[in-house]
Each structure stands twice: as C-alpha cells, then as structure tokens.
BAROLO-713818 format. One line per 8 residues: for each residue x, y, z of C-alpha. Coordinates in pm, whole numbers, padded with zeros to 5 digits, always signed. Each point is the difference from the previous one (the first is absolute). Last residue first. Example, Ala and Ser with C-alpha at 12.3 -4.5 7.8 and 13.67 -1.06 7.14 Angstrom:
// residues 2
+01367 -00106 +00714; -00137 -00344 +00066
END
This chain:
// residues 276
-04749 -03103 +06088; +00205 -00334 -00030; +00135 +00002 +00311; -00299 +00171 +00168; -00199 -00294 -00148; +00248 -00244 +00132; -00055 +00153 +00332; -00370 -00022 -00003
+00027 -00378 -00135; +00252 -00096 +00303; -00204 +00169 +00248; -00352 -00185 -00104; +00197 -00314 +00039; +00143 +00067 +00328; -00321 +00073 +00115; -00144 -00286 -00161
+00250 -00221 +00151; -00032 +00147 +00336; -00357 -00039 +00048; +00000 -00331 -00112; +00283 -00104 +00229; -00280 +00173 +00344; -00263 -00248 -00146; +00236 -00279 +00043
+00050 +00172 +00322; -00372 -00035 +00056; -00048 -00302 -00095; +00307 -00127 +00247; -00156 +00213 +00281; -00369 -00180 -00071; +00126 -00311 +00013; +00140 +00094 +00322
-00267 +00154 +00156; -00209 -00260 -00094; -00316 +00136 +00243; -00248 -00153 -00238; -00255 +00309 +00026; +00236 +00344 +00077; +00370 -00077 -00097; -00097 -00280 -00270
-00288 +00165 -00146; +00224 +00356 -00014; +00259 -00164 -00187; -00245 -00209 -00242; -00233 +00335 -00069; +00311 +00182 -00119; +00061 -00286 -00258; -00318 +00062 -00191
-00357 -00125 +00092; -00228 +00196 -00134; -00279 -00247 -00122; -00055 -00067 +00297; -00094 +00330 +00087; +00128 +00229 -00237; -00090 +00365 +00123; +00039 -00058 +00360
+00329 -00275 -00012; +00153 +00147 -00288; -00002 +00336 +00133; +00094 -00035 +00354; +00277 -00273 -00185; +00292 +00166 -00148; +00360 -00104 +00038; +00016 +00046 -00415
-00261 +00293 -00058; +00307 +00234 +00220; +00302 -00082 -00184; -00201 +00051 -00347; -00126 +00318 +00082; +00266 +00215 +00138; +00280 -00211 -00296; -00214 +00127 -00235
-00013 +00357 +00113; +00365 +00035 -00004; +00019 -00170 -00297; -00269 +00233 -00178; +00145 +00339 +00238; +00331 -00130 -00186; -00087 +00004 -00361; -00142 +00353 -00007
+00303 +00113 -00213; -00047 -00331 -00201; -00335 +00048 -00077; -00038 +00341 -00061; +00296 +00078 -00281; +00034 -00271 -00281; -00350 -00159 +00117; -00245 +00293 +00083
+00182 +00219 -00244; -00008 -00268 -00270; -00417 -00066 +00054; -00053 +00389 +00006; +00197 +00102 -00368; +00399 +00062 +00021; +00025 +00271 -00276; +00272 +00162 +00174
-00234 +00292 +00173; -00137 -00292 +00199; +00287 -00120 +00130; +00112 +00338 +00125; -00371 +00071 +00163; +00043 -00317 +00143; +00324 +00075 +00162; -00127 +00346 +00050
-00269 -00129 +00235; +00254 -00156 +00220; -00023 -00300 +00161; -00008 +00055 +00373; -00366 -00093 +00008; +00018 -00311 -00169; +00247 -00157 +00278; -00224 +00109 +00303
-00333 -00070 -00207; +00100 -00321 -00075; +00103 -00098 +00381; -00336 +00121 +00122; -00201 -00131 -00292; +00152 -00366 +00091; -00024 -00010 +00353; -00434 +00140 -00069
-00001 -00333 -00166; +00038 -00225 +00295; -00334 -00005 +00199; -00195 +00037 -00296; +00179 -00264 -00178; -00028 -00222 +00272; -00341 +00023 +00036; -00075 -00082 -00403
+00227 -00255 +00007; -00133 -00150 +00326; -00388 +00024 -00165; +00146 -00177 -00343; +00132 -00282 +00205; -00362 -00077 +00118; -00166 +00035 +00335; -00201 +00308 -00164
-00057 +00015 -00350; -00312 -00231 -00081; -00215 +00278 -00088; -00270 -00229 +00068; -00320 -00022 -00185; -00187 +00319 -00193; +00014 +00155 -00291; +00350 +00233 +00050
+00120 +00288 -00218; -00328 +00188 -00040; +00150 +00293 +00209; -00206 -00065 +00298; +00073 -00340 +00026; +00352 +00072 -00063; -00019 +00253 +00335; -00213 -00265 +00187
+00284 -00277 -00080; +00258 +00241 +00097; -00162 +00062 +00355; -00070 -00276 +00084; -00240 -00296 -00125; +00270 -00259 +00014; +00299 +00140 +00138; +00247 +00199 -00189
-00038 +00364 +00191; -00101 -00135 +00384; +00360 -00215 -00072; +00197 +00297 -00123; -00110 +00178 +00347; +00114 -00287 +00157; +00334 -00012 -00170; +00041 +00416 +00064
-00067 -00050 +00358; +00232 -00308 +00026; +00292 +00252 -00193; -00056 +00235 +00322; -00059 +00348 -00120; +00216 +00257 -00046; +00202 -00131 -00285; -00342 +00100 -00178
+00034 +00351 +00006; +00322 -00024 -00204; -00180 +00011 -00329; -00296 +00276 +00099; +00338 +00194 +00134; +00197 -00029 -00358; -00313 +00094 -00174; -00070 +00294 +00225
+00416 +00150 -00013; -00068 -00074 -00375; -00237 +00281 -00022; +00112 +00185 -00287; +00203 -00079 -00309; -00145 -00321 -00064; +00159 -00120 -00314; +00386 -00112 +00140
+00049 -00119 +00317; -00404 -00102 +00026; -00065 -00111 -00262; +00365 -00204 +00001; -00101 -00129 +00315; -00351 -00120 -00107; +00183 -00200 -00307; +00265 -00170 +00240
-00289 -00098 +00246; -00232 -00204 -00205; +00284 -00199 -00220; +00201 -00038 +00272; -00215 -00082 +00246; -00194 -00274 -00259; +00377 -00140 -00009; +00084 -00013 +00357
-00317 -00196 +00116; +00090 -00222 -00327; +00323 -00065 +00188; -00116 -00071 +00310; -00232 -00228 -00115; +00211 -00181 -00224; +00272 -00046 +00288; -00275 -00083 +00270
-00176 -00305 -00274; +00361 -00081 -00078; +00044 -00054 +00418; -00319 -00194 +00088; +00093 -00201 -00301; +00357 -00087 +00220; -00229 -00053 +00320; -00248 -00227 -00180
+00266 -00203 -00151; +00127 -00057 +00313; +00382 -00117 +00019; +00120 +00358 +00003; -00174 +00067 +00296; +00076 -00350 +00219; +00363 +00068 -00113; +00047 +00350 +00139
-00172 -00130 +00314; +00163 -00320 +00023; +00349 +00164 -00030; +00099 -00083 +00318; +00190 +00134 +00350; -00030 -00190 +00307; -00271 -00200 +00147; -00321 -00130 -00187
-00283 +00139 +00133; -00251 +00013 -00255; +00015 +00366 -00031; +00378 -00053 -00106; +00239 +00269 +00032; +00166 +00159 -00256; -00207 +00241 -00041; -00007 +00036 +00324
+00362 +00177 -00027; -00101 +00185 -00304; -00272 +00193 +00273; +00261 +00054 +00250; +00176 +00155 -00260; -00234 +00219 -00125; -00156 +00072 +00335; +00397 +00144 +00056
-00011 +00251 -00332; -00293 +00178 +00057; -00084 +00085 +00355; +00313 -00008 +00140; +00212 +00036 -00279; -00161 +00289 -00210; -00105 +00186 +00411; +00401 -00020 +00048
+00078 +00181 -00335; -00257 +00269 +00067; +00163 +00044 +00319; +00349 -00008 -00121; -00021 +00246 -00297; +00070 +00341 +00219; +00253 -00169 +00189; +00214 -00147 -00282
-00060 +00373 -00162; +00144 +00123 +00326; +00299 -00210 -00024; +00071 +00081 -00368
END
C-alpha cells in the first residue's frame, strides 16, 4: 500500500499544484470585487445574473453547444459504424486521416475554415464552378453558421472515435443472430445496435459538448461579432477589460454548467444500462 502511495504521489501533487490550487485562488477572486469594494461579495455572481445580456449570452452557448453535439452525432456515429462494420479493409487509414487533425493547433484549423467560408474563397469558387452559386456574397463567414460548421469539424472526429470503440466490440454473430430471427435492418439497428453502442454516443457527447461550451478561439475567428458566446466574455474580461474577477465568477458559473451536464449525461447513460 505504501509503495502504491508513493508511486501515485507525484502525479497527485502536480493535480493540486497546478490544477486544483489556481482553482481556488481563482473562486477566491471571485468573490472579490473589481470595483474595489473590501471583503468578500456576491457582486460578481449578482452583476451576471442580473444582465440580461449575460444570461442570453448563456442560452445562445447552451443551444450552440448542443446543436454542435447533435450535427456530430449524426455525422460521426454513421462514419463509425462504416467503418466498424462495412469496411473490411483499411480502417487503420480511415482512423489515421480522422485523428490527423488533433495534430494541428485548433487556431490553424479556424483559420484555415476562415480562407474556406470567406467571400470569394475557396468554397465560393468551388460552387461557382459547380453552377451552385451566381454571384454576390456567400455571406457565411462571421456568422453563427461559420462557428457551427468549425466546431463541428474540430469536435466530430471525438464522436467517431468513441463509436467506433463501442461498435467494434459488438459482435458480428449478434447481428447475424438477430438477423436469422426475422429481425429486418431498422430493428437490428435499434433492438440490438443502438443500445449496445450507447456508451461511445454518451461518451462522445459529453467530449463535445464540455468542450463547445468554454469555447471562444472559434467563436471569436469564425463569428466575429456576431460570435460572441460566453467563452468570448471570460477571455474579454481577463485579456481586454482586465475584470479578473468578473471574469473568475463567469467562469465558474461556466465551470456549474459543465458539471450539470456532465452529471446529466451520466445519469441518462446509467439509466440506459439499467434498463438495457
């Protein structure tokens, strides 16, 4: 037991020194004042919850995030099952062409999205070609539509990884089995796939929705001002307005979201296993 203690204590000193102590002293100015008002307050809890901006700010975050998570799921789930279970060759490639991305910096892939949706880029050349597109704007980038899109590229490949991991393992006999008892395509898929894949889909959910919520390299590039989500208010008031405080109490506000959804996303995965 002692050695094991040993063994885990350096990892567990680098957690609290570098993860879990800035937390705290960032909740302690959180409940500081930035207009220098001594001792503890609430004024920056209540100043954010007392903005209507702030709170819409906040829905407009939730929505995103959650539409970012939905397109992923819909786009990635399908390619991970192709690939798990059609594509008997060559998934080693597909799986590398998907992860290939993670090595590059997430403002690389945002700028590169930006040179893509601009007006007369790249897309607007290829649609011109294609008959698709007359002429004007394209009138994509600096919109809400252009963060989507990034974000969903960005995110999506979570989503096939953790699908494929959970798809894979499923058995081909099981589906051969379910087949051979008159169960057609559609009832296999949701009697048998579904809910023995269930878990990569939370799993993956949880990987993307976490992440688009404390965005704002995305948001910020892609959307402009139009962009504006509740990432972009924590890292305005660290980096332009210098409301470090403010922008501690956002961001732990933030940090409650997180765990909610988390602990949301759990609590339907394990009811599903419960029921399954």
């Amino acid at each position: 037991m002692k050695k094991k203690a040993l063994l885990v204590s350096p990892a567990m000193f680098i957690l609290i020194a570098f993860a879990v102590v800035p937390l705290f002293i960032m909740l302690y100015f959180s409940f500081i004042s930035d207009g220098g008002v001594p001792g503890f307050t609430l004024e920056n809890y209540a100043r954010f919850f007392s903005k209507p901006l702030y709170l819409a700010l906040t829905w407009k975050t939730i929505k995103m995030s959650a539409l970012v998570t939905l397109i992923s799921i819909l786009v990635g789930y399908p390619m991970a099952y192709i690939i798990a279970k059609i594509i008997k060759s060559g998934r080693e490639i597909l799986l590398l062409l998907i992860i290939i991305p993670f090595w590059s910096s997430q403002l690389v892939r945002a700028y590169s999205w930006m040179n893509l949706l601009r007006d007369g880029g790249i897309l607007q050349d290829f649609l011109a070609k294609l008959h698709l597109f007359k002429g004007g704007e394209l009138g994509i980038l600096f919109t809400q539509t252009a963060v989507i899109i990034g974000l969903v590229h960005i995110f999506c490949p979570y989503m096939i990884i953790t699908s494929y991991m959970t798809l894979e393992k499923i058995d081909d006999s099981v589906l051969e089995a379910s087949k051979s008892l008159g169960a057609n395509p559609i009832t296999t898929f949701l009697r048998v796939i579904l809910p023995m894949s269930k878990a990569g889909i939370v799993t993956g959910a949880i990987l993307i929705f976490v992440p688009c919520l404390g965005s704002f390299v995305e948001p910020r590039i892609l959307g402009g001002v139009n962009g504006s989500v509740i990432g972009t208010v924590i890292q305005d008031q660290f980096f332009e307005i210098y409301g470090w405080n403010f922008g501690a109490a956002i961001a732990f506000i933030l940090l409650a979201m997180v765990l909610v959804s988390m602990g949301v996303m759990s609590a339907v995965n394990r009811r599903g296993e419960e029921n399954g």
